[in-house]
FIRO-783741 format. One line per 10 residues: number of its first residue (from 1); their letters; for each residue x, y, z of C-alpha. Coordinates in Angstrom, 2 decimals. Example, Ala and Ser with C-alpha at 12.3 -4.5 7.8 and 13.67 -1.06 7.14 Angstrom:
1> AS> 12.30/-4.50/7.80  13.67/-1.06/7.14
//
This chain:
1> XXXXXXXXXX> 59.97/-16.84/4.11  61.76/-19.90/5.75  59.70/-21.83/3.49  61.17/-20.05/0.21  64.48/-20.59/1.42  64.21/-24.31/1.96  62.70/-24.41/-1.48  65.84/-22.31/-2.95  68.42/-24.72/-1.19  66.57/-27.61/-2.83
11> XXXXXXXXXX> 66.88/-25.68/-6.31  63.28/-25.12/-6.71  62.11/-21.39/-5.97  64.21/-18.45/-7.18  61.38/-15.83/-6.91  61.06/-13.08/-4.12  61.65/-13.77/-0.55  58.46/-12.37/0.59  56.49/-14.52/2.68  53.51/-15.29/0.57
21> XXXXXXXXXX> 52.57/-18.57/-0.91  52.09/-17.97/-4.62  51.71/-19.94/-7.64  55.75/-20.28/-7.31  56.13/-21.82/-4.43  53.22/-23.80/-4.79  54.98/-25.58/-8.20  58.21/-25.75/-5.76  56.94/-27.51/-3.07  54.39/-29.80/-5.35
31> XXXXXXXXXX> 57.94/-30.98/-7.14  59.54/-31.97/-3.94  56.64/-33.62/-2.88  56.49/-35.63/-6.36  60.29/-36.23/-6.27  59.85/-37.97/-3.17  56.87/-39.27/-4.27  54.87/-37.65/-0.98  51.30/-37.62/-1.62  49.70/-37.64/1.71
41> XXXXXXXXXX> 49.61/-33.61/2.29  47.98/-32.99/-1.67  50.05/-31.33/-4.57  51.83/-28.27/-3.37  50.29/-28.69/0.14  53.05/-27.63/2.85  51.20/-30.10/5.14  53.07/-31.89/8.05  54.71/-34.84/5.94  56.23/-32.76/3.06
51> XXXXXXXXXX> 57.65/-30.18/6.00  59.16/-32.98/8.04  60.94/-34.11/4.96  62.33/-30.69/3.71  63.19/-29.48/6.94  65.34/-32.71/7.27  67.15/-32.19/3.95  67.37/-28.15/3.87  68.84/-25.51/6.53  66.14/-23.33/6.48
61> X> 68.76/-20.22/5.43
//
């Protein structure tokens, strides 16, 4: 769920807080990474690099 609410502070989930990584917050995390132009992790891969970088620029809640 932390991961939904980083993606709703960043304007880019506004589905269930739920836990579960769907189709949603798949597209939500694969247009951060492409904003930032992150590629190392993979497209809507919450790998290490794109979580550094959204846990630096979100509060988590």
């Amino acid at each position: 769920m932390e991961l939904q609410h980083r993606l709703r502070e960043a304007g880019l989930y506004d589905g269930p807080m739920n836990g579960r990584y769907n189709e949603d917050v798949e597209w939500g995390v694969g247009q951060y990474q492409q904003a930032r132009e992150l590629w190392s992790d993979g497209w809507g891969v919450y790998g290490p690099e794109t979580r550094q970088w959204l846990e630096s620029e979100t509060a988590g809640r």
